[in-house]
C-alpha positions as CSV (number, residue, x, y, z in Angstrom):
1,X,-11.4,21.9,-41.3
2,X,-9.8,22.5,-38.3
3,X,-5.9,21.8,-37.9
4,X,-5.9,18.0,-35.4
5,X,-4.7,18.8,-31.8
6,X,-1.5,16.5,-30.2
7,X,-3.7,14.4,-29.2
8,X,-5.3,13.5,-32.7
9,X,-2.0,13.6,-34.6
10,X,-0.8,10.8,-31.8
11,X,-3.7,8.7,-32.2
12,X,-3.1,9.0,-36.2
13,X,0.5,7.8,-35.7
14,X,-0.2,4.4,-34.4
15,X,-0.9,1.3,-35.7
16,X,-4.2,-0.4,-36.2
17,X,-2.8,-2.7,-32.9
18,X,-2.1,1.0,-31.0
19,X,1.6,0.7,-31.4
20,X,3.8,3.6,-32.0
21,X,6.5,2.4,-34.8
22,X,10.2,2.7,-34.1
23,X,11.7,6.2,-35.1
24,X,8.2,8.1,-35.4
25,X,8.0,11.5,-33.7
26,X,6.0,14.1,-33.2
27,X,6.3,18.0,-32.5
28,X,6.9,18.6,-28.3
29,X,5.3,20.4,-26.3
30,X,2.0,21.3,-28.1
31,X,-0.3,22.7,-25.5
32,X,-3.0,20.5,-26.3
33,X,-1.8,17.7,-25.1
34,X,-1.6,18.1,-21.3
35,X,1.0,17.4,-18.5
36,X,0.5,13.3,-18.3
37,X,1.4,13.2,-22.4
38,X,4.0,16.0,-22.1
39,X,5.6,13.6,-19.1
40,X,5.9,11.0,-22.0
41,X,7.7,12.8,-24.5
42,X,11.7,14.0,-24.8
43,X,12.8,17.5,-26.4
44,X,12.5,15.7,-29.9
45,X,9.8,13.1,-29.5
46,X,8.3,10.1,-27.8
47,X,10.1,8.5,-25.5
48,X,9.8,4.5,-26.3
49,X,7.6,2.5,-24.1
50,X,9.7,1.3,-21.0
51,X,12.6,3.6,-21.6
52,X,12.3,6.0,-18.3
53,X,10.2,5.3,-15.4
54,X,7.5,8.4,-14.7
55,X,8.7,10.2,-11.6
56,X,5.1,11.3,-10.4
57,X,4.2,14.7,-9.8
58,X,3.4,16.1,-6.4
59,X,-0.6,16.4,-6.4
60,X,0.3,18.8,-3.2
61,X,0.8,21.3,-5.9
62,X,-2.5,21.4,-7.3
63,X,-5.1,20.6,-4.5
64,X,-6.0,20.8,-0.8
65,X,-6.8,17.3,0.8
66,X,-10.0,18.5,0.5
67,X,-10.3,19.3,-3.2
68,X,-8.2,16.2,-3.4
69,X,-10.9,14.5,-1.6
70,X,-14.0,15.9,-3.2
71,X,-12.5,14.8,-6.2
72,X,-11.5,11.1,-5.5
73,X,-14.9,10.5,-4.1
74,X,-16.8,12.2,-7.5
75,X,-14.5,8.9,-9.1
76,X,-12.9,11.8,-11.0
77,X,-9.3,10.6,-11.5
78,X,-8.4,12.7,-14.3
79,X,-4.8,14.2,-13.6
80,X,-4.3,11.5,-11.2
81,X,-1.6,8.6,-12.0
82,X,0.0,6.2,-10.5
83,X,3.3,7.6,-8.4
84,X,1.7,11.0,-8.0
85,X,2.3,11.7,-4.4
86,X,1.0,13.8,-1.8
87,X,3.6,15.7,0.6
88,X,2.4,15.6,4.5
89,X,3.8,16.2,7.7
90,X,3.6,13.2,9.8
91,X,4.7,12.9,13.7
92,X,5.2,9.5,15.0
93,X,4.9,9.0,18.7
94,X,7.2,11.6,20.4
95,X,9.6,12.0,17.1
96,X,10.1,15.5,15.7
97,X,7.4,16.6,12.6
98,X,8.8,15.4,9.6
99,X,7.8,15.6,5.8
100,X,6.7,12.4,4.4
101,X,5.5,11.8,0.8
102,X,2.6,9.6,0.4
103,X,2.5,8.1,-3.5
104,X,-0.2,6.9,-5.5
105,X,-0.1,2.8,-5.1
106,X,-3.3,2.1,-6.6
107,X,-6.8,3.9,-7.5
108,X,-10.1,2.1,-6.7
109,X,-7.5,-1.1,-5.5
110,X,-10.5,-2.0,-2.6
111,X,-13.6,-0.4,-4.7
112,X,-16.6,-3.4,-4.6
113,X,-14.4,-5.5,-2.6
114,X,-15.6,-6.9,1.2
115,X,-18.1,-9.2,2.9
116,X,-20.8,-6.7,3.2
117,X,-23.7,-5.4,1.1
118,X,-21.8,-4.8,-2.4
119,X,-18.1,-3.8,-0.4
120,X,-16.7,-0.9,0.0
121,X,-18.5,1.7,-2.4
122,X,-16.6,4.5,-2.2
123,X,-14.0,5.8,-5.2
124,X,-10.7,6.2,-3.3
125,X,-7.0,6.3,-3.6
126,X,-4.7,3.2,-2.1
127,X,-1.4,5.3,-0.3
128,X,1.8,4.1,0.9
129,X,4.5,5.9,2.4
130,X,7.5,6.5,-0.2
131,X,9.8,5.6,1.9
132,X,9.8,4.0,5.5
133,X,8.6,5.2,8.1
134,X,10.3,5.3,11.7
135,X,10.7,4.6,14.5
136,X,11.4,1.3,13.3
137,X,8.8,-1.6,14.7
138,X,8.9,-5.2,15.6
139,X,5.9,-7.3,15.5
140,X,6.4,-8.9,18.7
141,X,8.0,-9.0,21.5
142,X,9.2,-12.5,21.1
143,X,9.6,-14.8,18.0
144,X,6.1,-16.0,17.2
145,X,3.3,-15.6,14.9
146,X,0.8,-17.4,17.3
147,X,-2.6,-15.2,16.6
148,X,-1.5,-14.0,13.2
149,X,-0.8,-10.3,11.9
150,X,-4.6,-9.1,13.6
151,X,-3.2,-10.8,16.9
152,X,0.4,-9.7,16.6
153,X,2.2,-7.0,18.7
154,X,2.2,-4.9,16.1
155,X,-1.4,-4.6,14.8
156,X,-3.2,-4.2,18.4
157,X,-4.6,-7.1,19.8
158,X,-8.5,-7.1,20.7
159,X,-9.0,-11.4,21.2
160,X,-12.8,-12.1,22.8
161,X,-13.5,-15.1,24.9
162,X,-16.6,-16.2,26.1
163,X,-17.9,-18.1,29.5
164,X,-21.0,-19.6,29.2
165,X,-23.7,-19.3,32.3
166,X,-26.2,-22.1,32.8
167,X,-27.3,-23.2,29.3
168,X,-25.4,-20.5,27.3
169,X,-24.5,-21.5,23.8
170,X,-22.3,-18.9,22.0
171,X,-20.1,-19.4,19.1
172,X,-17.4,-17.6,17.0
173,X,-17.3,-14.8,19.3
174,X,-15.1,-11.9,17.7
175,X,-13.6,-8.7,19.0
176,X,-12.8,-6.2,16.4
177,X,-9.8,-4.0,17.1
178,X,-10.7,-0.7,15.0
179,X,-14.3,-0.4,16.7
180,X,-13.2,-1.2,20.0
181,X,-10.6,1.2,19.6
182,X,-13.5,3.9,19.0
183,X,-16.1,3.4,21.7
184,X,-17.3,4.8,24.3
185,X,-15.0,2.9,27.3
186,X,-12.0,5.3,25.5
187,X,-10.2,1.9,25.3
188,X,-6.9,1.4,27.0
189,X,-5.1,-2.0,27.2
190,X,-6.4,-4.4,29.5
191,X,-9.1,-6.8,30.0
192,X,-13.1,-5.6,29.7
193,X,-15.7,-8.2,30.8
194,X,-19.5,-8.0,29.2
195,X,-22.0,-10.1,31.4
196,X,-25.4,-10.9,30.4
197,X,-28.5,-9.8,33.1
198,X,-31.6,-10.9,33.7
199,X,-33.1,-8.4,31.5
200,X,-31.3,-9.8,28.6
201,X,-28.9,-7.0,28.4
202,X,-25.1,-6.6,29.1
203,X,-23.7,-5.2,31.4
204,X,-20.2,-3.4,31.6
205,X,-19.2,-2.1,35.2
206,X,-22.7,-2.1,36.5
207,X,-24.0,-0.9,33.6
208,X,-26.5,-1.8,31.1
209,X,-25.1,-1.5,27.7
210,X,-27.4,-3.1,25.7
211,X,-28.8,-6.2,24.0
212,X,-26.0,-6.8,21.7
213,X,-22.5,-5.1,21.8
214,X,-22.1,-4.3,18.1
215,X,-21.2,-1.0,19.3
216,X,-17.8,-2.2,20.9
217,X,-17.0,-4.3,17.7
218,X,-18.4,-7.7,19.7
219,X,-19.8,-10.4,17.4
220,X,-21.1,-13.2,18.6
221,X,-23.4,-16.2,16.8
222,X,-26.2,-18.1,19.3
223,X,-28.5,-17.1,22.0
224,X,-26.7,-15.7,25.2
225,X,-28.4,-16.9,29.0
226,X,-28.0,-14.9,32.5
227,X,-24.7,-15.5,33.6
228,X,-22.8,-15.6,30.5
229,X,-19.7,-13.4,30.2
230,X,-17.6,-12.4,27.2
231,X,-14.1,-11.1,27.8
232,X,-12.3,-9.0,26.0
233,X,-8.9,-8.4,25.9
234,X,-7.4,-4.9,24.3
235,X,-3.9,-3.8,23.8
236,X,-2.6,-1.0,21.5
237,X,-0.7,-2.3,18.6
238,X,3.1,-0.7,17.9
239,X,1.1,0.4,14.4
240,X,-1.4,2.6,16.5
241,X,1.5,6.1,16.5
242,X,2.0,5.6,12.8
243,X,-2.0,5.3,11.9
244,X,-2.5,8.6,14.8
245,X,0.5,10.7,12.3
246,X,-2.0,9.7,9.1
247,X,-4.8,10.6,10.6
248,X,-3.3,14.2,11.6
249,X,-1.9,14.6,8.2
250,X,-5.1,13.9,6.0
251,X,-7.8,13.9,8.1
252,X,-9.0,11.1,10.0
253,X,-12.5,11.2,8.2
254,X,-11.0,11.1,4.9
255,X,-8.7,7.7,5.2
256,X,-11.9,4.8,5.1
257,X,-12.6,1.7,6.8
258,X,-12.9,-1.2,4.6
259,X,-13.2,-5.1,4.9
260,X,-10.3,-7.2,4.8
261,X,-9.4,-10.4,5.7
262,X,-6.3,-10.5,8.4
263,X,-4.5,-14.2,9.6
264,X,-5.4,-15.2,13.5
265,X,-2.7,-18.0,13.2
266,X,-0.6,-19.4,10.2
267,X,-3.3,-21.2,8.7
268,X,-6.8,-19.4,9.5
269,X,-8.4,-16.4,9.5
270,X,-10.9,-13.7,9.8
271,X,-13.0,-10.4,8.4
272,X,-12.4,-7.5,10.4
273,X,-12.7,-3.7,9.9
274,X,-9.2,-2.1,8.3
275,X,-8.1,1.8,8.0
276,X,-4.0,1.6,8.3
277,X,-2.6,-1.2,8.0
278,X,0.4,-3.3,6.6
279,X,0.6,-4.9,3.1
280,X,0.7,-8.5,2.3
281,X,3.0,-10.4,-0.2
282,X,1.1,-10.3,-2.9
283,X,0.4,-6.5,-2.9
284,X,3.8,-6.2,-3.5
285,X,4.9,-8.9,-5.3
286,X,2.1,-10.0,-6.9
287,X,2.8,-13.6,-5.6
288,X,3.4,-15.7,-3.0
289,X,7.0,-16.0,-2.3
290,X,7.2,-16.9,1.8
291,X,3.7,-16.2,2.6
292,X,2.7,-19.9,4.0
293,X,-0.9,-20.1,3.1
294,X,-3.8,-18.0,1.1
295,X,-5.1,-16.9,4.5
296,X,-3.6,-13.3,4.7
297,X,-3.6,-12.6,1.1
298,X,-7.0,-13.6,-0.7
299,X,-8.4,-10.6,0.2
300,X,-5.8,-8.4,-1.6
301,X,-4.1,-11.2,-3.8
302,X,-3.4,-8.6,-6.6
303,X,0.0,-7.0,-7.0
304,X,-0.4,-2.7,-6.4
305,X,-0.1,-1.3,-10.1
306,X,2.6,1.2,-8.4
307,X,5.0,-1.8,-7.7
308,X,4.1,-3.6,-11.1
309,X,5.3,-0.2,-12.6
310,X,7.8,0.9,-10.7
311,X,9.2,-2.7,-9.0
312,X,12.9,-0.7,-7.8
313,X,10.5,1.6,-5.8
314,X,9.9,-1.8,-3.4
315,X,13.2,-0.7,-1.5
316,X,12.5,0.3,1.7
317,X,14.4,3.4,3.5
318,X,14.7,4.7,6.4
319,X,12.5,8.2,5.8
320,X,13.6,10.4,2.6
321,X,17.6,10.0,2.1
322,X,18.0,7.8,4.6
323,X,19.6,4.2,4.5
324,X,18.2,1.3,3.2
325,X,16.1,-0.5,5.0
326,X,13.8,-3.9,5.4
327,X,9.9,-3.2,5.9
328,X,7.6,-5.9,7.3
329,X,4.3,-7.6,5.7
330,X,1.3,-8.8,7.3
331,X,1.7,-12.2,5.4
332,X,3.0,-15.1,7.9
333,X,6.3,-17.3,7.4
334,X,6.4,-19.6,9.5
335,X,5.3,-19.9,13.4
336,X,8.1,-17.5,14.4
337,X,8.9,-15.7,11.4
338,X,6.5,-12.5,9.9
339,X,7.3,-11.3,5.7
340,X,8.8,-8.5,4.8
341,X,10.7,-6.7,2.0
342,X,14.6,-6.8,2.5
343,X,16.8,-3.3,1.9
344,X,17.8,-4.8,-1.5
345,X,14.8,-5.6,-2.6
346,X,14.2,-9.1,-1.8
347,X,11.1,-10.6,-0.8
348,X,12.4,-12.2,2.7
349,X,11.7,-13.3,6.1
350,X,12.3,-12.4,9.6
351,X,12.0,-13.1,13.1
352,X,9.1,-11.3,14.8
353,X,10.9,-9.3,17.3
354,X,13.0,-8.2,15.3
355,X,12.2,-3.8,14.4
356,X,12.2,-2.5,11.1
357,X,10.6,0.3,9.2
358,X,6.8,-0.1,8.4
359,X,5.2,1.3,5.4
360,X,1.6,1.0,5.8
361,X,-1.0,1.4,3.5
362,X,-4.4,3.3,3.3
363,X,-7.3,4.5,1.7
364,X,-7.5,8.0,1.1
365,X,-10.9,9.5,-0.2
């Protein structure tokens, strides 16, 4: 009979209720039990449950974002743990190239989740920056909420309005920002204006652009007439640098669009198409603490297992080294005051026009 591996003389130690008792050890370093168990063990034994927090290892080391990513999307997760990190170099805007690490936050955190066909169906990695990223950012310009966290400042505004012609009887018409951002028109900020012909098309500019305008992230429920007209108006959101640096650093096709719910005022809201965006209340806290209604957090109402392990790591700073600083949330105070995460820790409040650092979260597969 063979000798047992680590493994095996681990599994042997516990208890029939898979506890370890106080004072057992077990010879270090045997090679059989791998890098994750080796992380859980000092130079004489186990370490007791709680005792040390696990620093992560840098998954930079071991794969390319593209093994990475072949991997993730297989669902093959083995070596992977919550706080591993990836190390990137991110430019925001027209800062200097920086290095950035990117930790593990959750794994399959979105997977089956969405209002469309079975949700997102793709294995993937939930990211967040380590530390803050800057510049720092405001929401808006002034102090108001009005339009939510999808029509703040911050995340890009993309509001549609329609006119009705003779007879016309739209409803719930919606503008997406992420597919407008992506169409054809190479969007800009301003106003784009979709009027229905005779033909039963839309026109943009003189042109025919089709019977429906799914393809600039335009939803609309009833029949349109001649004449109608559905307005859009587009502005780049202060987010938009610090999504362009992700997509540089790992690829744009490999951070996914998923289905989330975002707030349009402090007690409504809507689903809309997601890549990089900011984190609500409960992803960090696993609560609500100052988020004013369920709006902006049933979507994602379940605290990331990175912050449930690690709840120190929630302090914010200013890039790696730097200071301390408060991050903002997506989740809504009060009509002039956005969440966020103070530089001590503290889940908080703040005035929207006032700038912080941003830690944004996406999925990486």
């Amino acid at each position: 009979m063979s000798n047992p591996t680590g493994l095996e003389n681990f599994r042997n130690a516990l208890t029939p209720e898979g506890i370890l008792p106080e004072g057992s050890t077990l010879p270090p370093n045997n090679p059989d039990w791998g890098d994750d168990f080796r992380a859980c063990c000092t130079p004489t034994g186990i370490k007791i449950a709680g005792s040390s927090k696990y620093e992560g290892k840098n998954l930079s080391d071991k794969y390319t974002i593209e093994q990475l990513s072949a991997k993730v999307q297989a669902g093959n997760f083995e070596g992977i743990r919550i706080g591993d990190y990836i190390t990137a170099e991110v430019k925001v805007g027209s800062d200097s190239k920086r290095e950035e690490d990117f930790v593990v936050a959750g794994i399959d955190y979105w997977y089956g989740i969405g209002d469309k066909g079975n949700g997102l169906e793709t294995h993937h990695l939930l990211l967040i920056p380590k530390n803050g990223f800057y510049p720092t950012m405001k929401m808006n310009d002034s102090n108001t909420t009005t339009g939510g966290y999808y029509g703040s400042k911050a995340h890009g505004i993309c509001s549609a309005a329609y006119t009705a012609g003779s007879g016309g009887a739209l409803t719930s018409v919606v503008g997406d920002y992420e597919d407008f951002l992506k169409t054809t028109l190479a969007a800009e900020d301003g106003e784009y204006v979709f009027t229905r012909n005779a033909s039963g098309k839309w026109e943009y500019d003189e042109t025919e652009v089709g019977a429906n305008l799914n393809a600039y992230g335009i939803t609309y429920s009833g029949t349109p007439v001649e004449g109608d007209t559905i307005t859009l108006t587009f502005a780049k959101g202060y987010l938009e640098p610090y999504r362009q640096a992700i997509y540089a650093a790992f690829g744009e096709s490999h951070i996914l669009t998923h289905r989330t719910v975002k707030t349009i005022s402090t007690s409504s809201d809507q689903w809309h198409n997601a890549r990089v965006e900011l984190m609500n209340e409960c992803m960090v806290y696993g609560t609500k603490i100052y988020a004013n209604n369920n709006n902006g957090e049933r979507v994602a109402p379940i605290q990331l297992p990175y912050f449930a392990e690690n709840p120190q790591c929630r302090v914010g700073h200013r890039g790696k080294g730097g200071a301390r600083n408060t991050w903002w949330l997506s989740s809504i105070y009060s009509g002039s005051n956005f969440c966020g995460v103070s530089g001590n820790g503290l889940a908080n409040n703040n005035n929207a026009s006032y700038a912080f650092v941003v830690r944004p979260y996406f999925l990486f597969a």
